[in-house]
matplotlib code that plots the C-alpha trace (Angstrom):
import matplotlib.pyplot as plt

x = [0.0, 0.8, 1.5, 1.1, 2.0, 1.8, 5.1, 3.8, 0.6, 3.1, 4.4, 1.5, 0.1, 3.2, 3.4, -0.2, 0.5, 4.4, 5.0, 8.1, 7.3, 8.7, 5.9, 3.3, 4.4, 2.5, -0.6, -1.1, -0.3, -2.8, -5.3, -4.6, -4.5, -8.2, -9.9, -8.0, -8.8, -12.7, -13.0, -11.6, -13.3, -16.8, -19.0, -20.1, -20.8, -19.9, -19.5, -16.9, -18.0, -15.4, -17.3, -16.2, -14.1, -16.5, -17.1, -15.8, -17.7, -17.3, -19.7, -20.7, -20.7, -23.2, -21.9, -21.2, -22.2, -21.5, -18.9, -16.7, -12.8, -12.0, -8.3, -9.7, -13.5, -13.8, -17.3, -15.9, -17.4, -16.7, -17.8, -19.2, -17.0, -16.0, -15.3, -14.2, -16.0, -15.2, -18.1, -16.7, -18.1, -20.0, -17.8, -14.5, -17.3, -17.9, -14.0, -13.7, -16.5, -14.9, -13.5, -10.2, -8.3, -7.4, -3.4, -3.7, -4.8]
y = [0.0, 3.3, 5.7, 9.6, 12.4, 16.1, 16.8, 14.7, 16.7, 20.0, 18.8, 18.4, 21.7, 23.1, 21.3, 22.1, 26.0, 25.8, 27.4, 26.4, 24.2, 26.4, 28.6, 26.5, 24.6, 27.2, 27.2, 23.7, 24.0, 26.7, 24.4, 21.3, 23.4, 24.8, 21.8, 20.0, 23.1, 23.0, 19.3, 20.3, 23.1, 21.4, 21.0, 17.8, 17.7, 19.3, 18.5, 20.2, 19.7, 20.3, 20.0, 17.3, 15.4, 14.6, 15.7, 15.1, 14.5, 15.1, 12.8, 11.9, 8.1, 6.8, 5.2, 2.0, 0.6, -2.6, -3.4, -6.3, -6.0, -8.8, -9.8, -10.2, -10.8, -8.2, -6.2, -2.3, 1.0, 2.8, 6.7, 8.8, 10.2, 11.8, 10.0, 11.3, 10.3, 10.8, 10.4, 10.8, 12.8, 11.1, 11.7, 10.4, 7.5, 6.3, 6.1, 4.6, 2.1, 1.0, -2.4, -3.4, -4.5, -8.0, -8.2, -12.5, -12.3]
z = [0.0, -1.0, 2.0, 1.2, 3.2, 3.2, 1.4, -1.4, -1.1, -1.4, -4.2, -6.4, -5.6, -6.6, -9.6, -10.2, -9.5, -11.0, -7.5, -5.6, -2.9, -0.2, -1.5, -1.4, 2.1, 3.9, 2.7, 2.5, 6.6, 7.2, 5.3, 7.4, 10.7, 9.8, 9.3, 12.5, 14.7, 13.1, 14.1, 17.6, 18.6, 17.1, 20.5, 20.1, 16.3, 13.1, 9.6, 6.9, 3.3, 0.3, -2.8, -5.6, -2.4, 0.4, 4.2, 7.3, 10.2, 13.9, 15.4, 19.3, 20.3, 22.5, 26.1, 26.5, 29.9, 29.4, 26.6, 27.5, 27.8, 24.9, 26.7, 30.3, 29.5, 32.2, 31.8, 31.4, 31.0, 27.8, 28.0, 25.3, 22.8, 19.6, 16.2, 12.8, 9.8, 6.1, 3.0, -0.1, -2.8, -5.6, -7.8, -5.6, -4.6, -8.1, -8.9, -5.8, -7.2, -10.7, -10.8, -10.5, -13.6, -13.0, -12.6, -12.8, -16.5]

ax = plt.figure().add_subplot(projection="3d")
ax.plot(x, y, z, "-o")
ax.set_aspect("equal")
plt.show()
């Protein structure tokens, strides 16, 4: 598997703008940063939708009274919480969807 990160996300947009990537580092930063400080100063929820890629999702979990430790078999109590949730766009879904060319043939 293919791991990205966000110097390889630098370096497209800079290829894509024919910026330096020096140039372009800083923007791509104060992009990241925004979303991460939306999600974490949401209240309990939010949602952050980027048109033609998908949105993210702040959502609260319920509590758990009585989930079960799976090691121990020990009965534990797991409070409410926060998750993250992505839904991609449909047109990043239907790409997403295509079938795979078969490598065996």
């Amino acid at each position: 598997m293919m791991t990205y990160t966000k110097r390889d996300i630098v370096r497209r947009v800079a290829e894509a703008n024919n910026d330096p990537m020096i140039k372009v580092e800083p923007w791509v930063d104060s992009v990241i940063a925004a979303l991460r400080d939306i999600m974490m100063s949401a209240d309990t929820e939010c949602r952050i939708e980027i048109r033609d890629f998908g949105v993210f999702e702040v959502k609260e979990t319920k509590a758990k009274p009585k989930a079960r430790n799976p090691k121990t078999n020990e009965v534990i109590y797991v409070p409410a919480h926060r998750k993250t949730h992505f839904k991609p766009s449909k047109m990043l879904k239907q790409f997403l969807r295509e079938p795979l060319e078969d490598s065996n043939s």
